[in-house]
C-alpha positions as CSV (number, residue, x, y, z in Angstrom):
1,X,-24.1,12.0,-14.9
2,X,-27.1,11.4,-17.7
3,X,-26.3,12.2,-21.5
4,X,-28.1,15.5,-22.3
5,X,-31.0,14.6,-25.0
6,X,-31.7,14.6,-28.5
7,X,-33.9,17.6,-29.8
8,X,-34.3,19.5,-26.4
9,X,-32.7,22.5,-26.5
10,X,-29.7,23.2,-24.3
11,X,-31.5,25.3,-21.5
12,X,-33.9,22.2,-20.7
13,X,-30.8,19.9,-20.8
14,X,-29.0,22.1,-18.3
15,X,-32.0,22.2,-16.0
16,X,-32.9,18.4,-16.2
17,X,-29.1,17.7,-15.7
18,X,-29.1,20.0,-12.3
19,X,-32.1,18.0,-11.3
20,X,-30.3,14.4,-11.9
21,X,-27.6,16.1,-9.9
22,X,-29.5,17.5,-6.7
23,X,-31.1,14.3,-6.6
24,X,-28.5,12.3,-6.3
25,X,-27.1,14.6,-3.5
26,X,-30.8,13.6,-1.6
27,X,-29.7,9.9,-2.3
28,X,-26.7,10.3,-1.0
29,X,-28.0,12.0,2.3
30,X,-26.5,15.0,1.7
31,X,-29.1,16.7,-0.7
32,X,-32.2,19.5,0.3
33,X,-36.0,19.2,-1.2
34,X,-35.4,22.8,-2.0
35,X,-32.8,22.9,-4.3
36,X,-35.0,19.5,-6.2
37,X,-37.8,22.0,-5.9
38,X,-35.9,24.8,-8.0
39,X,-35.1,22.5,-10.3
40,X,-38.4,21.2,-11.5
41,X,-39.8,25.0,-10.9
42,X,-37.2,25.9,-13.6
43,X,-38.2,23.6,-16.1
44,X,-41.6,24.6,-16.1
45,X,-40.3,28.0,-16.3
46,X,-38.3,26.7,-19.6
47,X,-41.3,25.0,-21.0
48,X,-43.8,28.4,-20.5
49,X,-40.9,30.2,-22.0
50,X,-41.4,27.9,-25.0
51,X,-45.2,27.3,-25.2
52,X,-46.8,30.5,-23.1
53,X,-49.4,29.0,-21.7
54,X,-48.1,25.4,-21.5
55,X,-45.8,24.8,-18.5
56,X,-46.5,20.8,-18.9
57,X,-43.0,19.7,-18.4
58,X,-43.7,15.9,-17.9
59,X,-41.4,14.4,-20.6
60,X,-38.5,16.0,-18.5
61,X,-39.8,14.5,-15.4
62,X,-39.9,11.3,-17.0
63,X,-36.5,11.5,-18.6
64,X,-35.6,12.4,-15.0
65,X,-37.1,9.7,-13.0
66,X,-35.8,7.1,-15.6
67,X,-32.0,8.4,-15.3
68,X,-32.1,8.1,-11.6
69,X,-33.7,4.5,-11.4
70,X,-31.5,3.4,-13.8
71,X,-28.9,4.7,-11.3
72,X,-30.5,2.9,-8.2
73,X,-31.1,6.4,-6.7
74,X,-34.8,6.5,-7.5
75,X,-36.5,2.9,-7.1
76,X,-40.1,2.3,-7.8
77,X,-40.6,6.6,-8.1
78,X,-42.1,8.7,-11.2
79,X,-41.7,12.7,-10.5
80,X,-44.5,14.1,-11.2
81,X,-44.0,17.5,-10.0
82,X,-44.9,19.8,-6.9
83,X,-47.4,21.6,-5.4
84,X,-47.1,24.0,-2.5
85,X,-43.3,23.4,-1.4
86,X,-43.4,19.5,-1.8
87,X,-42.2,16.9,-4.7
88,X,-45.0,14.6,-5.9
89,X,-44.1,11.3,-7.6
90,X,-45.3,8.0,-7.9
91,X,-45.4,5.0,-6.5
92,X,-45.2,2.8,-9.7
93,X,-45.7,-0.7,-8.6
94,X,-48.9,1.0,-6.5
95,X,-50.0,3.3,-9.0
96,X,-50.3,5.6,-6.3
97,X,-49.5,9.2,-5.7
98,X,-47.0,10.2,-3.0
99,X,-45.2,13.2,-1.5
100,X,-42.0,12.8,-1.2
101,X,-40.0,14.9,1.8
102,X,-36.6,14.6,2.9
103,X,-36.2,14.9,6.5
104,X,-33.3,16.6,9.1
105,X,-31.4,13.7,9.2
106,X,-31.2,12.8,5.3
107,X,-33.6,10.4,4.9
108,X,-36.8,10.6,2.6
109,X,-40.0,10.4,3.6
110,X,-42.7,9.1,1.0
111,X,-45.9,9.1,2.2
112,X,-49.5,8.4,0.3
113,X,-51.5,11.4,-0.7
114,X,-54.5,12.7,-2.3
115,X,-54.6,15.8,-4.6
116,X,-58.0,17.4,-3.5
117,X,-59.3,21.0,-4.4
118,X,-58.0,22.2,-0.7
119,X,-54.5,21.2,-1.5
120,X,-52.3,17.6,-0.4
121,X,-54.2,15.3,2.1
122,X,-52.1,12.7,3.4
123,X,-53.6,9.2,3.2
124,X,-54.1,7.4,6.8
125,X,-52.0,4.5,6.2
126,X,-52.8,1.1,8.3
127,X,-50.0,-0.2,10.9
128,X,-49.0,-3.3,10.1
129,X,-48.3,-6.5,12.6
130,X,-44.6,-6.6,14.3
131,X,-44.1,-10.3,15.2
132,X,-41.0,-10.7,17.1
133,X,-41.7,-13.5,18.7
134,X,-38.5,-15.4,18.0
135,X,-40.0,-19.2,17.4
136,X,-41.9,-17.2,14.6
137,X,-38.7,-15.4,12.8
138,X,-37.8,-17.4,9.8
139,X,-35.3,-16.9,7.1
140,X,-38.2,-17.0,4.8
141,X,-39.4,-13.7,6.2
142,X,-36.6,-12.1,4.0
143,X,-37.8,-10.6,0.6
144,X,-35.2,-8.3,-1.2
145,X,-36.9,-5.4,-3.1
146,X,-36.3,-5.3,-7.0
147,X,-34.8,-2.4,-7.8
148,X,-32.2,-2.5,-4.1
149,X,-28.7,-3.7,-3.9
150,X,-28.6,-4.6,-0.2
151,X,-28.3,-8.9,-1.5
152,X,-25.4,-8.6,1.3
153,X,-27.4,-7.6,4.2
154,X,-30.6,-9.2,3.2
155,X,-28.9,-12.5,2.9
156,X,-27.1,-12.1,6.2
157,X,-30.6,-11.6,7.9
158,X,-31.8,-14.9,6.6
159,X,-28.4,-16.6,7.5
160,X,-29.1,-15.1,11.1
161,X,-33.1,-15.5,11.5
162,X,-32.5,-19.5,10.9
163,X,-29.4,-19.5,13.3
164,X,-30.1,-17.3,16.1
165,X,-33.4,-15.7,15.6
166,X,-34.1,-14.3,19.3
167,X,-30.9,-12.0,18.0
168,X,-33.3,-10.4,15.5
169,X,-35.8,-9.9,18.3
170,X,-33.6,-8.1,20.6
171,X,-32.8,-5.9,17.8
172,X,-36.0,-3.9,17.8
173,X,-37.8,-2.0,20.3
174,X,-41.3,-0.9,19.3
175,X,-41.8,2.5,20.8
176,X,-45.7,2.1,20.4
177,X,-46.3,5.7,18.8
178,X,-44.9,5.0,15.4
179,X,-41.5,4.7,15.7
180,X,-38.9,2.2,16.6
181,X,-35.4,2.2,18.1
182,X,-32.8,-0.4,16.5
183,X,-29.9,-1.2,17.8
184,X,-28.0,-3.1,15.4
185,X,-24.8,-5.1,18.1
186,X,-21.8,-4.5,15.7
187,X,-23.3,-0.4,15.7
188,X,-22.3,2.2,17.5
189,X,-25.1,4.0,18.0
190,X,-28.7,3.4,18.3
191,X,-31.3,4.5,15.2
192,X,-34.9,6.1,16.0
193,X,-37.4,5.4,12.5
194,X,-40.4,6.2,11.4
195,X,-42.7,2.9,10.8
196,X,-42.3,1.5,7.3
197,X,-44.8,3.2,5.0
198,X,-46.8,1.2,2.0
199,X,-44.4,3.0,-0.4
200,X,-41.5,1.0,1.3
201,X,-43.6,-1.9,1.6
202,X,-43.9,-2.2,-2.1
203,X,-40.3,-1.0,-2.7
204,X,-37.6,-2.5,-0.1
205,X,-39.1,-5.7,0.2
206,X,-42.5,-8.3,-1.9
207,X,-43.8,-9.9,1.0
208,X,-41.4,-10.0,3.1
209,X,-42.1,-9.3,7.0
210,X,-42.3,-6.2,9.2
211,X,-39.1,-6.9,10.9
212,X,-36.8,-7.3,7.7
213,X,-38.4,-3.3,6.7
214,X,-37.7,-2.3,10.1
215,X,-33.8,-3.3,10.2
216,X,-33.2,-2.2,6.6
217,X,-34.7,0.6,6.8
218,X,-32.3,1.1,9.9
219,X,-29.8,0.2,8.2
220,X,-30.2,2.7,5.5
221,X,-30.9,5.5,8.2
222,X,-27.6,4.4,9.9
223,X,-25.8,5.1,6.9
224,X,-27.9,7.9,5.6
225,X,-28.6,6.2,2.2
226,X,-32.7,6.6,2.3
227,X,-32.9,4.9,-1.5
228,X,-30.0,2.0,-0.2
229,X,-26.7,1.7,-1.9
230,X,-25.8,2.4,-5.3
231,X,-24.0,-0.8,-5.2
232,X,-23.5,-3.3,-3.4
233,X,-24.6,-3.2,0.5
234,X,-21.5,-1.6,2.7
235,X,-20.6,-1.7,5.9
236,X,-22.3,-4.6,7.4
237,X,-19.3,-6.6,8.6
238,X,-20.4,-7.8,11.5
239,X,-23.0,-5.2,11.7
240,X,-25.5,-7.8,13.3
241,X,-23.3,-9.7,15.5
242,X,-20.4,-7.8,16.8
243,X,-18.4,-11.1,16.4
244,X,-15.5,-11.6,14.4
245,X,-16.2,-12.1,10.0
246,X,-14.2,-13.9,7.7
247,X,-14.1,-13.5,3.9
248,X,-12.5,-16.7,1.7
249,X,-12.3,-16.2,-2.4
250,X,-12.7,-19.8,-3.5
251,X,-10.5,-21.4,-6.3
252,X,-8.1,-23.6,-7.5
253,X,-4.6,-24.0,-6.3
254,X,-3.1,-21.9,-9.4
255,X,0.2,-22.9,-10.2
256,X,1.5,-19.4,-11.5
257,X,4.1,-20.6,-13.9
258,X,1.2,-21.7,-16.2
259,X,-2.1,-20.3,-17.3
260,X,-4.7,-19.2,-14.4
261,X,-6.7,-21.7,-13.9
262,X,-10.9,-21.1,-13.3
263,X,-13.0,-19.4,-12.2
264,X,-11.9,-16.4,-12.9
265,X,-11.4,-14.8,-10.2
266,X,-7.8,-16.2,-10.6
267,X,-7.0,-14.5,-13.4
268,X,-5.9,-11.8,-11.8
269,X,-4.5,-13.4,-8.6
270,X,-0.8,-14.3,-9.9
271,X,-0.5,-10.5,-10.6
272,X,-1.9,-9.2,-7.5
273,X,0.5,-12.0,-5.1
274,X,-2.4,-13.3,-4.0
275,X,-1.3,-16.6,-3.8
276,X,0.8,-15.0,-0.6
277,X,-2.4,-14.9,1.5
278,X,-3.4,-17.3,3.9
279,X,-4.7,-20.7,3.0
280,X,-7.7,-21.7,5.3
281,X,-6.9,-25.1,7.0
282,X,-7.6,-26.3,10.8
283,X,-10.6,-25.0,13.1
284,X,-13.1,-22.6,11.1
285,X,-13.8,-20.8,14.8
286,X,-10.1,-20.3,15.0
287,X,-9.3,-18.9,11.6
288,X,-12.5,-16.8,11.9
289,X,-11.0,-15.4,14.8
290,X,-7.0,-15.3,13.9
291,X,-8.2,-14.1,10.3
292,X,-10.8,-11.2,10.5
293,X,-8.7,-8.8,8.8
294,X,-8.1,-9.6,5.1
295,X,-9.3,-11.9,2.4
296,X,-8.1,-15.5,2.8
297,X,-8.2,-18.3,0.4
298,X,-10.5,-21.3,0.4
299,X,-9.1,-24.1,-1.9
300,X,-12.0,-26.0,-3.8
301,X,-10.9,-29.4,-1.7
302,X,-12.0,-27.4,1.8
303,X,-15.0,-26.1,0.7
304,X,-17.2,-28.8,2.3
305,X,-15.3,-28.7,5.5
306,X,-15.8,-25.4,6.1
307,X,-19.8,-24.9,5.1
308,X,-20.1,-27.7,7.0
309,X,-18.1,-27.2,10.2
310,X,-19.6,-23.2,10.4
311,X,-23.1,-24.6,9.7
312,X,-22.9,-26.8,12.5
313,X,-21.4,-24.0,14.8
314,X,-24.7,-21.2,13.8
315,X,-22.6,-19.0,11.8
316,X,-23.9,-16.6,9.4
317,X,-22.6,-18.5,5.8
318,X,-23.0,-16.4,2.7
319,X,-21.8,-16.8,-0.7
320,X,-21.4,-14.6,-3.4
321,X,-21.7,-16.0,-7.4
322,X,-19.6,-14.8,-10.3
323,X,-21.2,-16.8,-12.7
324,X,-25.0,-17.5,-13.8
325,X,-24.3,-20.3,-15.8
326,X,-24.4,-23.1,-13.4
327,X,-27.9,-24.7,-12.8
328,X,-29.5,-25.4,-9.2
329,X,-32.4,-27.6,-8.6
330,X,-35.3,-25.9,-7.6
331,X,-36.3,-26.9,-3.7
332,X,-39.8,-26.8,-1.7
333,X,-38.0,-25.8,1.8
334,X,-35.3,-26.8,3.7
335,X,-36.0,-30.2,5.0
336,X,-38.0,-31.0,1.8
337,X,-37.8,-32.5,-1.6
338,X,-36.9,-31.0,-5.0
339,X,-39.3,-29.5,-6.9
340,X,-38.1,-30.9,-10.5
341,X,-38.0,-27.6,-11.7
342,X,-34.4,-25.4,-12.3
343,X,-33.0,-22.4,-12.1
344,X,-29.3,-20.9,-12.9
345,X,-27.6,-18.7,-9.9
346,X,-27.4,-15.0,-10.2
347,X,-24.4,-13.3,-11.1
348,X,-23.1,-10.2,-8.8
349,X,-25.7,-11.6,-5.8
350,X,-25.2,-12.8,-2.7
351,X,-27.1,-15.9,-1.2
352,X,-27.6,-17.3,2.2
353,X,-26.0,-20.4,2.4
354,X,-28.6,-22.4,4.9
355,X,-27.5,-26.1,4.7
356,X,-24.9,-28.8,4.0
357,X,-25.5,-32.6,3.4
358,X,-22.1,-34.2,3.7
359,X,-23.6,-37.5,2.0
360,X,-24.9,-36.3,-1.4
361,X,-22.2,-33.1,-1.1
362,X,-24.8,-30.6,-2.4
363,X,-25.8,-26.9,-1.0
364,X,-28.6,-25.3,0.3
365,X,-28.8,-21.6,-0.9
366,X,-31.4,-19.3,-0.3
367,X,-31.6,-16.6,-2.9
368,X,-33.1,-13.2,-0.6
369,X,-34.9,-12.2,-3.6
370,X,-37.1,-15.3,-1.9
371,X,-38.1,-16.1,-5.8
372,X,-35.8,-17.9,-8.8
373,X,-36.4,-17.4,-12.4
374,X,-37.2,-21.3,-14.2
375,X,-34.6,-22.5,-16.8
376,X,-36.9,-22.1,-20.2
377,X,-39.9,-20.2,-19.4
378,X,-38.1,-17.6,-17.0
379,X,-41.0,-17.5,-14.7
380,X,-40.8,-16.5,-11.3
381,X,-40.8,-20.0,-9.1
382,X,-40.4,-21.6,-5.5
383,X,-39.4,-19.5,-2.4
384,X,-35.8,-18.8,-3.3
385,X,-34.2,-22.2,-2.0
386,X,-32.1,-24.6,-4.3
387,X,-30.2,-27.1,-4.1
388,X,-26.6,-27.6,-6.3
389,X,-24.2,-29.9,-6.2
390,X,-20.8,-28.8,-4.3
391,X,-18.6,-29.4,-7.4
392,X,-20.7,-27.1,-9.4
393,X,-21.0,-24.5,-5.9
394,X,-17.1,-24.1,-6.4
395,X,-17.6,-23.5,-10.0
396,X,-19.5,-21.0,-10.1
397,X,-18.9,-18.9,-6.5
398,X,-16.4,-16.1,-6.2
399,X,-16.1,-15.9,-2.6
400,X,-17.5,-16.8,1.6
401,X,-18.5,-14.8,4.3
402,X,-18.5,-16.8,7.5
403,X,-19.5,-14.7,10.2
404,X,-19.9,-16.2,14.4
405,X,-23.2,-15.1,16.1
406,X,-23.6,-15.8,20.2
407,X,-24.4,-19.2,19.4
408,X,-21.3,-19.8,18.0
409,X,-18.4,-21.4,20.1
């Protein structure tokens, strides 16, 4: 919950509080437009009580919109109000005014508008090209929006588009009157959507291609969270494969009569009795398959064998970073030379892990954001692939999802 304001009296707080609150209910899929509505009606209320007259209640929008962005419940939105029964905001990377609906099922519906003298015209907005042609799917199609913290699923789409991407394909049926049915394999259910509008364009993805909106925007209706997760991306365990998934936290052997040892995710594992758990060793299909329900641990010495071993068999290889310290050599694709330009890892963010070379023991990542930020002059470079060394990899990463698809044996 937002901290009430300095110098706005206690009434206003109340109200813009209630609206935080009701919104996050919406976000959550489990919210009304209605009781949104009330809320901004009873702030201008507050304000004409105030200033007769004057009903201008903007700055408590504002205040509003900021709170719940800052919250990941409200990306790329301004509220700017209502008019006849619906929200109006703005799209803020457009610039462009939208009406803002939530639907039966949960999930919001922001579409472009006009303001005109008549009332709200919605904007004709212009389909865009599906390509699902599989030799035409690429894990470059995969651009994470900004302000979304689906790294986990996005990632996991690039890892799959390289491996198996006729999987993507069969993923999608395009019901040719502006809708499409998505059956995810590792889902129970099947998930009709509307098409991706330009305000999810601009939001959930910067370039990215019409199939990655499509299966997120699934995703999110599957899970009825129409703004994506708070946190981290849920629930996608072998969401695209049905096939068994593996999680390894990487360190040391730590020897629990002394200090932890690095990275620090070890701090904490003499305490816990993690050092009971399971350590990988053998075939990676087998322990994929024997160990699919609980964490296991990947000693540094094993790391190669096991990116390379799962690359080799098209699995899904992610890896997620504790650290942003380490630096990785910027790369011009995935076959292709170094750029000469660097960039450090994210910390908190998952990666696709697309390649191996057992000669000059480096990694391939693939960062979904499909952008890195340069060492120096922190400009946005390349097309999200580096290159790092595997002794620095083990460094810096916290843990490895390994996850078979039907091209695995």
């Amino acid at each position: 919950m937002a901290q009430a304001r300095q110098g706005v009296n206690i009434a206003e707080t109340r109200a813009s509080l209630q609206a935080i609150e009701d919104w996050e209910k919406i976000a959550a899929g489990k919210g009304s437009a209605d009781a949104f509505l009330k809320d901004l009606a009873e702030l201008r209320k507050i304000k004409n009580d105030k200033n007769p007259g004057r009903s201008d209640a903007a700055a408590d929008f504002k205040f509003i919109s900021a709170t719940l962005r800052q919250q990941a419940v409200m990306p790329n939105l301004e509220i700017l109000g209502s008019a006849k029964g619906h929200v109006i905001g703005r799209d803020i990377e457009r610039k462009q005014k939208v009406m803002i609906s939530v639907l039966a099922d949960g999930m919001v519906q922001v579409d472009d508008v006009r303001l005109g003298p008549t009332g709200i015209e919605k904007l004709q907005t212009k389909a865009q090209k599906l390509d699902l042609l599989p030799s035409h799917i690429k894990a470059s199609d995969v651009h994470q929006g900004n302000e979304i913290n689906d790294c986990r699923l996005m990632a996991r789409l690039a890892s799959l588009a390289k491996e198996d991407p006729a999987a993507i394909a069969r993923m999608i049926k395009d019901n040719n009157n502006g809708t499409y049915t998505v059956k995810f394999p590792g889902a129970e259910r099947a998930v009709t959507i509307n098409a991706p509008t330009p305000w999810e364009r601009a939001t959930f993805t910067s370039g990215g291609a019409e199939w990655t909106l499509i299966l997120g925007k699934a995703y999110r209706s599957l899970d009825h969270i129409p703004f994506g997760p708070p946190r981290s991306a849920a629930d996608v365990d072998s969401l695209l494969t049905n096939k068994k998934h593996a999680v390894l936290t990487v360190f040391k052997i730590v020897d629990c009569t002394k200090s932890p040892q690095k990275p620090p995710a070890a701090s904490e594992i003499c305490d816990s009795g993690f050092t009971k758990a399971r350590n990988f060793a053998g075939s990676v299909s087998k322990w994929v398959d024997q160990n699919s329900d609980h964490v296991s641990i990947l000693e540094h010495r094993n790391v190669g064998v096991l990116l390379r071993d799962s690359l080799r068999n098209h699995m899904i290889v992610n890896a997620a970073f504790m650290g942003n310290n380490v630096v990785a050599s910027d790369k011009s694709s995935l076959s292709g030379p170094l750029t000469g330009r660097h960039v450090k890892l994210q910390s908190g963010h998952e990666y696709s892990i697309l390649g191996f070379d057992t000669r000059k023991q480096t990694v391939t990542l693939r960062n979904p954001w499909a952008v890195n930020f340069e060492i120096g002059t922190k400009k946005q470079i390349g097309n999200g692939l580096v290159e790092v060394a595997l002794k620095d990899f083990n460094q810096a990463v916290m843990a490895i999802e390994i996850e078979r698809t039907r091209k695995s044996s």
